[in-house]
N, C-alpha and C positions, 0 to 999 in steps of 0.2 A: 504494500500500500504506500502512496507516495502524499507526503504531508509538506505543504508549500510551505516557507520559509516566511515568519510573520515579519511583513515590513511595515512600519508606521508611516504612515501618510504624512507629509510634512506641515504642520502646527500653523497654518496660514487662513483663517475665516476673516469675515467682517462683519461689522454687528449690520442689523437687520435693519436695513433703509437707509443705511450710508456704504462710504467704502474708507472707513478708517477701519484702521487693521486693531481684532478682538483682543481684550486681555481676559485674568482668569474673573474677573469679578462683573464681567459684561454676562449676557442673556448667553444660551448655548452657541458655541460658535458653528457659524451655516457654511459649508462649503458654496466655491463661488464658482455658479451655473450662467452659462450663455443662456442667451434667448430660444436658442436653438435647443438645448437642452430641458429648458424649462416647458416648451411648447412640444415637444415628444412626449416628456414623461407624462404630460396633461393629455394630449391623444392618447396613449395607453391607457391611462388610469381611467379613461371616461370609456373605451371599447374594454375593460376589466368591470367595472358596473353594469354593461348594457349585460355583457354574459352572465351576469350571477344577482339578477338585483334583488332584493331584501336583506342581503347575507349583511352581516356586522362590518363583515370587511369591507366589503363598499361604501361603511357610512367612514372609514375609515380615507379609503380611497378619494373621498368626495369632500372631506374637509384637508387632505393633501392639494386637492386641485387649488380650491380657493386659495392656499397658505401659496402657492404655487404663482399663483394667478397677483396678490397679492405684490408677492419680490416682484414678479412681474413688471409691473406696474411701478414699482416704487423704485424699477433699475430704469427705467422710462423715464422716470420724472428727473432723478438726476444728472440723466443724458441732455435733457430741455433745457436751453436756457429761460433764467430768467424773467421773467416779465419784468419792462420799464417800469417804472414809478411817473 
């Protein structure tokens, strides 16, 4: 039997609607997802509910998408500039 070699991922999030980099006393640290990443795993998870709907895991599924949806959104808004005054 062949046991992969555990590697640690390297200790790099940003807290949750900025892109300053997380410490230990910030909210869980989020690994940092493209648009393109985020908008997959949202088609999955939504073709993962159509197949099995009422399960637990779907309500599970379904508040991923929002949290998903969400960064989303709030990696959007910091791409925008500003509005004048």
């Amino acid at each position: 039997m062949f046991r992969r070699k555990h590697l640690h991922a390297p200790p790099v999030a940003v807290r949750p609607g900025t892109l300053d980099v997380a410490d230990d006393n910030d909210d869980p640290m989020l690994p940092v997802l493209t648009q393109a990443e985020i908008l997959a795993a949202v088609n999955l998870l939504e073709h993962y509910i159509q197949l099995s709907p009422g399960d637990h895991p779907t309500d599970l599924a379904g508040t991923l998408i929002v949290r998903l949806l969400d960064r989303l959104h709030r990696l959007d808004n910091l791409d925008s500039p500003e509005p004048a005054h």
